[in-house]
C-alpha positions as CSV (number, residue, x, y, z in Angstrom):
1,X,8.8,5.7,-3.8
2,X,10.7,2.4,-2.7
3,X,11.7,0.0,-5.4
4,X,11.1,-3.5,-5.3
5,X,13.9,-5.7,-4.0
6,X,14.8,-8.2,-6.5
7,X,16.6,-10.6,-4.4
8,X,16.0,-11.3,-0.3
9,X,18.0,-13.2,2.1
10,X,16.2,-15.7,4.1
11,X,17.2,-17.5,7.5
12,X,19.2,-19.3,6.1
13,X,21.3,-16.9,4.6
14,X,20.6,-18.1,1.1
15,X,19.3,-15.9,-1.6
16,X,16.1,-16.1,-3.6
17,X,13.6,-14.4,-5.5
18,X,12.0,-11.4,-4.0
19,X,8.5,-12.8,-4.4
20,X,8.2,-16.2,-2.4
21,X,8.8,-14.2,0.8
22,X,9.3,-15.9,3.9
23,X,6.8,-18.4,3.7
24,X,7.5,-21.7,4.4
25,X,5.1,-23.4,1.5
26,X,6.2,-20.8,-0.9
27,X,10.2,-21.1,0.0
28,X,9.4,-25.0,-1.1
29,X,7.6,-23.6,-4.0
30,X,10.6,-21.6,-5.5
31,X,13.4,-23.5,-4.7
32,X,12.2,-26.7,-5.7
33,X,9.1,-26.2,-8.5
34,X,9.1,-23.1,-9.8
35,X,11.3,-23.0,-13.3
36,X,12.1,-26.7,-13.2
37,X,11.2,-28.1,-16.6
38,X,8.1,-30.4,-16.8
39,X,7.2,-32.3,-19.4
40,X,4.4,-34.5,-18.0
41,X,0.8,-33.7,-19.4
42,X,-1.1,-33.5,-16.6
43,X,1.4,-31.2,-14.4
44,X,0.9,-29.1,-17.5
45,X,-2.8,-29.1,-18.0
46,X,-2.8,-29.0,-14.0
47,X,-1.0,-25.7,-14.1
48,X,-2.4,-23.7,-16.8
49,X,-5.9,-24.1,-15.0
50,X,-4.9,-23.1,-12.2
51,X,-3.0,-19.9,-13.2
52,X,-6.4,-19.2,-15.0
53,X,-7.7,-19.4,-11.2
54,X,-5.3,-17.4,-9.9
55,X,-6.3,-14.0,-12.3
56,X,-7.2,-11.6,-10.0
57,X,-5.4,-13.1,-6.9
58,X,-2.1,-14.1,-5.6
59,X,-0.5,-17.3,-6.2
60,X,0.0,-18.3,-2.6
61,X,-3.5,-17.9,-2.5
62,X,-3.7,-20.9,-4.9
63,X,-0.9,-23.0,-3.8
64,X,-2.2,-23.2,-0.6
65,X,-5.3,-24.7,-2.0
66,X,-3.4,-26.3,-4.4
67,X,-3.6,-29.8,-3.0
68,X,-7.8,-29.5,-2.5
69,X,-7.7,-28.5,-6.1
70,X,-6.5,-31.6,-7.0
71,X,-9.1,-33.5,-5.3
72,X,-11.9,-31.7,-6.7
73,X,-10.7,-31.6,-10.4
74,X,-9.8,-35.8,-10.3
75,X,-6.0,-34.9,-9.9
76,X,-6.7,-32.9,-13.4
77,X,-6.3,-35.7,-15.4
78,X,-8.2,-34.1,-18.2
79,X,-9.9,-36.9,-19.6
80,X,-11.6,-37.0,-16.4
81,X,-12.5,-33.6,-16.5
82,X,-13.3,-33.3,-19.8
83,X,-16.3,-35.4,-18.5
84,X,-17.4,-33.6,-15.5
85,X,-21.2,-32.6,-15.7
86,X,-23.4,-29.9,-15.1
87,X,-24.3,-31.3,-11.5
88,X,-20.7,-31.6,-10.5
89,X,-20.1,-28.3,-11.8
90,X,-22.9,-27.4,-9.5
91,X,-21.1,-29.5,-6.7
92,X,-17.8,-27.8,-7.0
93,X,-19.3,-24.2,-7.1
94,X,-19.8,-25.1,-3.4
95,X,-16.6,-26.4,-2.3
96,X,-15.4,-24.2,-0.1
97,X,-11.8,-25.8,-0.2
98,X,-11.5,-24.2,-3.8
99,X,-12.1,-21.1,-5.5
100,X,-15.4,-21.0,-6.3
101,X,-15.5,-19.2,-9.3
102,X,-18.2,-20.5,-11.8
103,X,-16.5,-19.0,-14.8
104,X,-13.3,-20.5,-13.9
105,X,-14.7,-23.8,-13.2
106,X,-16.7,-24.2,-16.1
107,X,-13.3,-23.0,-18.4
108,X,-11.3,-25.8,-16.9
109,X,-13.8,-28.2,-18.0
110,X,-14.3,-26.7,-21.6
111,X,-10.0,-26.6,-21.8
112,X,-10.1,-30.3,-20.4
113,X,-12.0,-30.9,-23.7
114,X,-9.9,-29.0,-25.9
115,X,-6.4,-30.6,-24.4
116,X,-7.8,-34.2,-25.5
117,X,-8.0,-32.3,-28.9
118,X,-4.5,-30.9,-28.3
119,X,-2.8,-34.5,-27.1
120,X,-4.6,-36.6,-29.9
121,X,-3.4,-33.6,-32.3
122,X,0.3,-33.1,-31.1
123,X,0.8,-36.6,-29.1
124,X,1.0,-34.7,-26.4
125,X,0.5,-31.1,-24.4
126,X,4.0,-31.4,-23.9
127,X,5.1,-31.4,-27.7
128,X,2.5,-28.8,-27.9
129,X,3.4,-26.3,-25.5
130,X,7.1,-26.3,-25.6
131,X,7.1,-25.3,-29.1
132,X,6.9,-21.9,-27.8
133,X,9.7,-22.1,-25.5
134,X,12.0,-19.3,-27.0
135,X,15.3,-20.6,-28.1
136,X,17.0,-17.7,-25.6
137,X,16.0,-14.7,-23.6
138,X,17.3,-11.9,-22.0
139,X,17.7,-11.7,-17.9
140,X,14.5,-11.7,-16.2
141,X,14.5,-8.2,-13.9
142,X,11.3,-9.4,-11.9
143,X,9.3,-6.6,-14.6
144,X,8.5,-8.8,-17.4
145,X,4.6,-10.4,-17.3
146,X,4.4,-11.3,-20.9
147,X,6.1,-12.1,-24.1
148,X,5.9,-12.4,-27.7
149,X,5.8,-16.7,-26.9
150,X,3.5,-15.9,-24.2
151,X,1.0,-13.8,-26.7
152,X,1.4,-16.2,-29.5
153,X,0.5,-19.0,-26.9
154,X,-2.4,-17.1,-26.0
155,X,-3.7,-16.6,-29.1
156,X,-3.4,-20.0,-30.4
157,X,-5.2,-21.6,-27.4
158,X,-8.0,-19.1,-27.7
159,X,-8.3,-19.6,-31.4
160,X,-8.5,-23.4,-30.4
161,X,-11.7,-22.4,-28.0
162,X,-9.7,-22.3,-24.7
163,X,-10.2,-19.8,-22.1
164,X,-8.7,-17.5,-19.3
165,X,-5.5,-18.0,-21.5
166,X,-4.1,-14.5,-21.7
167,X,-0.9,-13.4,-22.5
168,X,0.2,-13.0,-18.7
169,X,-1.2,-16.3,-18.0
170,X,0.8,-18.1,-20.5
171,X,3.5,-16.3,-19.0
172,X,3.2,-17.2,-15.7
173,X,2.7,-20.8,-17.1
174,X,5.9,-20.8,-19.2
175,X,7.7,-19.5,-16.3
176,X,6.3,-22.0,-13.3
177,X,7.2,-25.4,-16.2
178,X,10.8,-24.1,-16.9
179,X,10.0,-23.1,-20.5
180,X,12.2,-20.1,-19.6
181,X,14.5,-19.5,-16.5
182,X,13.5,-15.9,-14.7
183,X,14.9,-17.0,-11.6
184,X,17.2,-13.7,-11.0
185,X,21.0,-14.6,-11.9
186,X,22.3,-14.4,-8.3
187,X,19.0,-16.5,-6.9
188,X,19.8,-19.5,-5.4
189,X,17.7,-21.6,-7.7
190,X,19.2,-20.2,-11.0
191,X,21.9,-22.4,-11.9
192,X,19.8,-25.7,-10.9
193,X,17.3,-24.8,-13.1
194,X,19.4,-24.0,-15.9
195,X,21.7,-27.2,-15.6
196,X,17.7,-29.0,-15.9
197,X,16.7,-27.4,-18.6
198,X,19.9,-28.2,-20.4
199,X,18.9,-31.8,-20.3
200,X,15.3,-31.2,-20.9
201,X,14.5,-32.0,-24.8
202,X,12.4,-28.9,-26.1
């Protein structure tokens, strides 16, 4: 059986992650989002819900709605969604421009809730979630989906009432916001991200 490459070469001879492919929107993705460190609250909040949308599916799948996702969840400022209503719920379970998955819709709502809890708490998502950003790691080798961060994550935003948190959520999340670096060693992207998240407090 064929192994997965770990590293591809794209068109323009540069060297990246085996997973964004060759598509255009998910090149951009890689190179330029995925590992850099974020700090800002609602690119956090914005994230986490929509790996919870992703569960099941791929994340170009999501990116590519990515921008209609924002629309229909008020840019995911969460103190606006921690208002949305039953008859908006309703509205957005129609949308076709998003993935219109009750569950999933109604959890992003219930974690917009908890993350005012979680800001008014810590001061901020940010102080919040980078606490479990581990101090080092070993190489990523494209195999790892979960950690003992990611599980502890998981567990404490279940125990605070959110939901489609799991450990391979958290993750993904961790991953995407820089909290760790598993672009591959030789990627293109690597030692960006790395001289970022040397001058990203914790």
């Amino acid at each position: 059986m064929a192994t997965k490459p770990t590293l591809i070469t794209g068109a323009d001879g540069q060297a990246r992650c085996w997973w964004c492919g060759d598509d255009p929107l998910y090149v951009e993705y890689h190179d330029h989002e995925w590992g850099v460190p974020v700090n800002d609250d609602v690119r956090l909040f914005e994230k986490i819900c929509l790996e919870g949308f992703q569960a099941g599916l791929s994340w170009i799948t999501v990116l590519r709605k990515r921008e209609d996702f924002r629309k229909a969840f008020a840019g995911f400022e969460f103190a606006k969604v921690a208002r949305f209503s039953t008859v908006k719920v309703e509205k957005l379970v129609t949308n076709a421009k998003i993935i219109r998955h009750r569950g999933k819709i109604e959890s992003t709502i219930n974690n917009a809730q908890q993350a005012l809890k979680l800001a008014d708490e810590f001061g901020s998502l940010s102080a919040f979630f980078w606490q479990y950003a581990p101090d080092s790691q070993p190489a990523f080798d494209g195999c790892r989906s979960m950690t003992p961060e990611s599980k502890s994550l998981s567990k404490e935003l279940k125990r605070r009432g959110w939901s489609f948190v799991g450990p391979t959520t958290c993750y993904a999340f961790m991953q995407a916001m820089g909290m760790v670096n598993d672009h591959l060693p030789s990627c293109l992207a690597f030692a960006a991200v790395e001289q970022m998240r040397a001058r990203s407090p914790k």
